[in-house]
C-alpha positions in Angstrom: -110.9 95.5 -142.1 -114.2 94.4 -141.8 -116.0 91.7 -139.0 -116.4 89.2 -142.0 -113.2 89.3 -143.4 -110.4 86.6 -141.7 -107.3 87.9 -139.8 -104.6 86.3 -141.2 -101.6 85.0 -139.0 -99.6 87.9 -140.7 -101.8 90.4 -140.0 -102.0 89.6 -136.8 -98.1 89.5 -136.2 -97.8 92.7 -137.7 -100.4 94.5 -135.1 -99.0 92.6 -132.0 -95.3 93.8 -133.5 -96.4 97.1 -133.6 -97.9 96.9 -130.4 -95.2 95.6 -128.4 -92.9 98.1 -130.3 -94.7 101.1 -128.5 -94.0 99.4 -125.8 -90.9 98.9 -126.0 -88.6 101.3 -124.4 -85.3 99.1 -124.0 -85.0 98.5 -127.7 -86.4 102.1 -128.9 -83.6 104.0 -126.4 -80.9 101.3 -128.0 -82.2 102.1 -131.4 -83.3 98.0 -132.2 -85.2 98.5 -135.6 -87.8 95.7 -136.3 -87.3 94.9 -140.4 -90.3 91.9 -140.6 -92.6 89.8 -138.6 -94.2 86.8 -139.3 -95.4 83.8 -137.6 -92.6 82.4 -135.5 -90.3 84.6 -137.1 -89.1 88.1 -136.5 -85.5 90.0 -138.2 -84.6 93.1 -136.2 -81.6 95.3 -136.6 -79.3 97.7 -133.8 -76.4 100.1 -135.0 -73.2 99.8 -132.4 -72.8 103.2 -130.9 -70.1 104.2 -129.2 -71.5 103.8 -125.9 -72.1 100.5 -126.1 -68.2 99.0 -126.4 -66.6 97.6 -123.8 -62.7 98.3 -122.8 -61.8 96.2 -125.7 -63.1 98.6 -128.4 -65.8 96.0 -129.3 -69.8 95.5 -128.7 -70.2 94.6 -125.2 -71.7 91.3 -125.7 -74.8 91.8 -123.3 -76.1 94.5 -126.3 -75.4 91.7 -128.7 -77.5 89.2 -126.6 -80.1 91.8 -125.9 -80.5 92.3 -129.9 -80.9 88.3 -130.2 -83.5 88.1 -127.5 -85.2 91.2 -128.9 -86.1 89.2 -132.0 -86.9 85.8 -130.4 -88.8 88.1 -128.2 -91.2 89.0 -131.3 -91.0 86.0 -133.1 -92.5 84.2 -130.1 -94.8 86.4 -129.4 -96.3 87.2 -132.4 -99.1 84.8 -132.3 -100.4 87.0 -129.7 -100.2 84.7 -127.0 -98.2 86.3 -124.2 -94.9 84.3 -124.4 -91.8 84.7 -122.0 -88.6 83.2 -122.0 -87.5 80.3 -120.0 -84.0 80.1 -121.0 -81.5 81.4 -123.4 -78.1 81.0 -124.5 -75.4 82.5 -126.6 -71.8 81.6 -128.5 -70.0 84.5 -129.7 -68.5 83.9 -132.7 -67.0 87.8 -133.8 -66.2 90.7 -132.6 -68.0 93.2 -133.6 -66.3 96.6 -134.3 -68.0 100.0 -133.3 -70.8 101.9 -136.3 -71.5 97.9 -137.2 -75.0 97.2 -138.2 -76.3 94.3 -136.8 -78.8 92.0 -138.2 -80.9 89.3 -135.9 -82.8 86.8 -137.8 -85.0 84.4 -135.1 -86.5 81.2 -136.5 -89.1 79.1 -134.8 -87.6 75.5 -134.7 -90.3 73.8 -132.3 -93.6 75.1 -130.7 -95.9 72.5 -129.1 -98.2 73.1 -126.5 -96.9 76.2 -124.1 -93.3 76.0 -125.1 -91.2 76.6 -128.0 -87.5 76.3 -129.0 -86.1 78.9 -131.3 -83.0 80.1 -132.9 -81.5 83.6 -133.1 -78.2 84.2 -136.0 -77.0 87.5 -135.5 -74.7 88.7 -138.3 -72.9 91.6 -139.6 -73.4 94.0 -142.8 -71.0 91.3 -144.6 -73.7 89.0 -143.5 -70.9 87.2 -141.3 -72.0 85.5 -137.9 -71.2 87.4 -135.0 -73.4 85.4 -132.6 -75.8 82.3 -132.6 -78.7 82.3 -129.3 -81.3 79.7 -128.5 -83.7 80.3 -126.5 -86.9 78.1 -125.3 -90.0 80.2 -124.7 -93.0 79.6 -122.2 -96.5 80.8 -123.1 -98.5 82.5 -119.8 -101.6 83.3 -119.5 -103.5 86.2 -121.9 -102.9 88.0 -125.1 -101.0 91.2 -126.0 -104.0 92.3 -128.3 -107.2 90.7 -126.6 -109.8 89.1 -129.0 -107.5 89.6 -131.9 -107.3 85.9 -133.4 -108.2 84.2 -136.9 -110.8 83.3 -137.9 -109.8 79.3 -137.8 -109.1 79.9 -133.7 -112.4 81.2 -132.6 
């Protein structure tokens, strides 16, 4: 890409994804896939291996919840303004039986100023909901890429 052409906000999603990705360790060793990235958005999938069931036979539902903040996790993030988590929640809806593949879909529902409010559906290959988080983010201070930014925000 050259200086004179515009980074778009997908673009630059896509490279702060990518970055945070290699990053990443927790969701590379739990095998969390990241599908697409946009703008306040992010869908990210996780296979339930064996090791991750509990006594009942089903997904321990910290791996569940980890998948969910995973995604909201990119989708905050990928304006490339470092962005944390202030609080999170989750209702478990399924149980979710060992081999399943998981699907998180995060949605930005509010971002004004340094904090946002999203929502995280978490479903199974029948596209069934297994779990629905919220979670409110908090921007700090810097960038994951510095400089990287449209054109429009320099």
């Amino acid at each position: 890409m050259s200086e004179n052409e515009s980074l778009t906000p997908d673009y630059i999603a896509k490279t702060v994804a990518g970055t945070m990705y290699r990053k990443d360790t927790a969701s590379q060793h739990l095998g969390i896939v990241l599908k697409s990235i946009s703008p306040g958005t992010a869908v990210m999938t996780m296979r339930v291996g064996d090791f991750m069931l509990n006594g009942h036979n089903i997904c321990h539902g910290g791996y569940v919840f980890t998948l969910a903040d995973t995604a909201f996790a990119y989708a905050c993030n990928a304006y490339n303004q470092n962005t944390v988590a202030q609080a999170a929640q989750i209702s478990f809806l399924k149980a979710v039986k060992p081999d399943t593949l998981l699907t998180a879909t995060a949605e930005e529902k509010s971002r004004t100023g340094r904090t946002g409010l999203y929502d995280i559906t978490v479903q199974d290959e029948a596209g069934q909901i297994v779990a629905l988080f919220r979670g409110s983010s908090h921007t700090i201070k810097g960038q994951m890429i510095p400089g990287l930014t449209t054109k429009e925000e320099k």
